[in-house]
C-alpha positions as CSV (number, residue, x, y, z in Angstrom):
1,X,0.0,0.0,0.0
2,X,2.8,2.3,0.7
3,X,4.3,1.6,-2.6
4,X,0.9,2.6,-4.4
5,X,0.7,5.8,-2.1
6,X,4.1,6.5,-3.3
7,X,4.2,6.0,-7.0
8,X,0.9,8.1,-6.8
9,X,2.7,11.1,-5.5
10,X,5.5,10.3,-7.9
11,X,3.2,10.2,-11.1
12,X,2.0,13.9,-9.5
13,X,5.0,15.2,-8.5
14,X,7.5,13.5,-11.3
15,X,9.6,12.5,-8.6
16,X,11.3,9.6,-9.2
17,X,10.6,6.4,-7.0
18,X,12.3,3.4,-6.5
19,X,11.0,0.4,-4.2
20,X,13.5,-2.1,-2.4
21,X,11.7,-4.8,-0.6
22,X,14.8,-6.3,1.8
23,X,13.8,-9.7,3.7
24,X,14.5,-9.8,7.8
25,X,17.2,-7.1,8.0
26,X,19.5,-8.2,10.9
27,X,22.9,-6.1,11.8
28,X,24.1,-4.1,15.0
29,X,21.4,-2.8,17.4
30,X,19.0,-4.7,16.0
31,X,15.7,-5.1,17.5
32,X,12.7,-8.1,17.7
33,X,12.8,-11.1,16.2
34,X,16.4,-11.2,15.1
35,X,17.3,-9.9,19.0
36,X,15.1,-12.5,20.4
37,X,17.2,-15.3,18.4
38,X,20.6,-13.9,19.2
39,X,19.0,-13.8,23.2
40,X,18.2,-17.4,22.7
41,X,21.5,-18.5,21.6
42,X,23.3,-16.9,24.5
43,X,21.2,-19.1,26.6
44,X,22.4,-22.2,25.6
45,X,19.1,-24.0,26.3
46,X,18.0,-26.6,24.0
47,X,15.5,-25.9,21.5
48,X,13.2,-27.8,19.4
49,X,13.8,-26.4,15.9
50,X,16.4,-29.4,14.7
51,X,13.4,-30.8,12.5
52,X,12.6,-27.5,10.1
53,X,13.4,-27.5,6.2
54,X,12.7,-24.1,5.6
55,X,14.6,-21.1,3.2
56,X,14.9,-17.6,4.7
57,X,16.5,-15.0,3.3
58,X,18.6,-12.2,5.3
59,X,19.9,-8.6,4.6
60,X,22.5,-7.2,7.1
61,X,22.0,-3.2,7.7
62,X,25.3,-2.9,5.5
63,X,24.1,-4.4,2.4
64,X,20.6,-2.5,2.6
65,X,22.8,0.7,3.1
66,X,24.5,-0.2,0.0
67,X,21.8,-1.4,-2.1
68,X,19.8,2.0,-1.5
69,X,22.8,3.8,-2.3
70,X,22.9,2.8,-5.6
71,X,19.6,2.5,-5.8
72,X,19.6,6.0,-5.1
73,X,21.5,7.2,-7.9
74,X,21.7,4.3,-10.8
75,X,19.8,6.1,-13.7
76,X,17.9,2.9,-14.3
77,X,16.8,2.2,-11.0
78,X,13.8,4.9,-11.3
79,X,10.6,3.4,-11.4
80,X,11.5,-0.2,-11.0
81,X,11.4,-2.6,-7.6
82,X,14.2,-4.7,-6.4
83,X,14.4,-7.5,-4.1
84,X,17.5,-7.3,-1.7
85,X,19.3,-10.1,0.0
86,X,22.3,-11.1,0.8
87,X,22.6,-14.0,-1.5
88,X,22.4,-17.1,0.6
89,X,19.7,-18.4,1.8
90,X,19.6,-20.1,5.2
91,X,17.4,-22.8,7.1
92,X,15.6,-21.2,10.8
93,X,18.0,-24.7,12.3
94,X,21.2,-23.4,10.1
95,X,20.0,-19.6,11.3
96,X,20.5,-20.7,14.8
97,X,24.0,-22.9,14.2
98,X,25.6,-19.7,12.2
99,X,24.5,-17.2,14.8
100,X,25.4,-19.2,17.9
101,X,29.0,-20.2,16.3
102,X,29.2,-16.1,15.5
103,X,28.9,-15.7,19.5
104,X,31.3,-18.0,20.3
105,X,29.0,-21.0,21.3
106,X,27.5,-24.1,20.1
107,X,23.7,-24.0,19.3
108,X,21.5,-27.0,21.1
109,X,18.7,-27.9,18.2
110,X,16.5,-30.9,19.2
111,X,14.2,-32.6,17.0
112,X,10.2,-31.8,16.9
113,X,7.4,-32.7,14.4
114,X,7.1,-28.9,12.8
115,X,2.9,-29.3,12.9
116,X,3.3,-29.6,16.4
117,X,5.6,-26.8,16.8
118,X,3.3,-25.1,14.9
119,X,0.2,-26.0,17.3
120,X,2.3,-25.4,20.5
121,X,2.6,-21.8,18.8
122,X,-0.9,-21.5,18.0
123,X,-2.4,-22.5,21.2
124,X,0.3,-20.6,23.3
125,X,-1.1,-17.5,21.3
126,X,2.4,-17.1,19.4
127,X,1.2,-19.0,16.0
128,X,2.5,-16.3,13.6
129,X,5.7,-16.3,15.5
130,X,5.6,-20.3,15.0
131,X,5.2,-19.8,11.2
132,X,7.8,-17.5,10.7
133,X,10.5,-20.0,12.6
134,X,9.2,-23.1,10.4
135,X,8.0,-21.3,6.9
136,X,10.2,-20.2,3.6
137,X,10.9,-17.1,2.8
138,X,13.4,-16.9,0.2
139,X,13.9,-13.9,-2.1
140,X,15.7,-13.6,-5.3
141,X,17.7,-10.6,-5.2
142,X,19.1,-11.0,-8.9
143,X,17.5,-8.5,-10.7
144,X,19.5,-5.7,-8.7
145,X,22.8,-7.2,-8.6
146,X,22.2,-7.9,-13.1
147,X,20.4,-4.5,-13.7
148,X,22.2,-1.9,-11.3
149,X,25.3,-4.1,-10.6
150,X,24.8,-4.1,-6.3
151,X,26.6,-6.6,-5.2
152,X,26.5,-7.4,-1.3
153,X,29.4,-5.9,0.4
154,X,29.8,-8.1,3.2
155,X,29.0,-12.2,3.8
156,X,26.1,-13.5,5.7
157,X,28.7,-14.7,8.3
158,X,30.3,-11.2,8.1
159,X,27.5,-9.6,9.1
160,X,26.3,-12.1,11.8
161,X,29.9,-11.5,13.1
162,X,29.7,-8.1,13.0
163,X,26.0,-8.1,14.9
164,X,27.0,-11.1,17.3
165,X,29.8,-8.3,18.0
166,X,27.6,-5.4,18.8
167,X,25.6,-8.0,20.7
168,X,28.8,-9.0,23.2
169,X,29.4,-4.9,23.6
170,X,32.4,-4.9,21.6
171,X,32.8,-2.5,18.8
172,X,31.1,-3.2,15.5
């Protein structure tokens, strides 16, 4: 909706609009679900997520920074919208491995029958929070990497070393 609000204003103003959709942006100080994992981690407990099959794509702050930079000023950009991603897509059990490894620890995944994780998180009231954890969501961020020429400036395991980082208190 905000995108159709905007390129309405565009078409009146001739302002020129471009639209970048990122996936679950992660980086330094960052906030909800992405803070709630790295909290998790820390923890050590075990938890039941061992079983999911799932594709999610990530952003780090960096690479969104990037992207709408040249976004911002590639002369074919205007009027077009881009998908933006780091590039490798990652299960919610390899999610947890790579971002407890980034903190210095060893993540504890148990096995559990995902329609039951999925109930659990529907009766507890948290069901939407269950489906994010066990469904895809994998973007395909090649059309702005062929037609503006973004490339991601940092890793996936870059950037979840450089938010496990801010996450410890050291600098970023």
């Amino acid at each position: 909706e905000a995108e159709q609000a905007l390129a309405g204003i565009a078409a009146e103003t001739g302002m020129e609009l471009v639209a970048l959709r990122p996936p679950l942006v992660y980086g330094p100080n960052v906030k909800g679900n992405f803070l709630s994992l790295l909290k998790l981690c820390s923890r050590g407990l075990p938890l039941p997520l061992a079983s999911i099959n799932n594709a999610r794509s990530f952003v780090s702050v960096g690479n969104l920074a990037s992207a709408v930079a040249v976004a911002a000023v590639h002369p074919s950009a205007a009027g077009k919208t881009f998908l933006v991603s780091d590039g490798e897509d990652l299960s919610t059990p390899e999610l947890f491995r790579r971002s407890a490894a980034a903190l210095g620890l060893k993540a504890r995944l148990i096995g559990f029958p995902v329609p039951l994780l999925e109930m659990t998180g529907s009766i507890l009231g948290r069901g939407d929070a269950a489906r994010r954890l066990t469904r895809s969501l994998a973007v395909d961020s090649g059309k702005i990497r062929r037609q503006l020429g973004w490339q991601p400036e940092e890793s996936l395991d870059q950037g979840l070393a450089r938010t496990a980082a801010w996450y410890r208190g050291e600098d970023a």
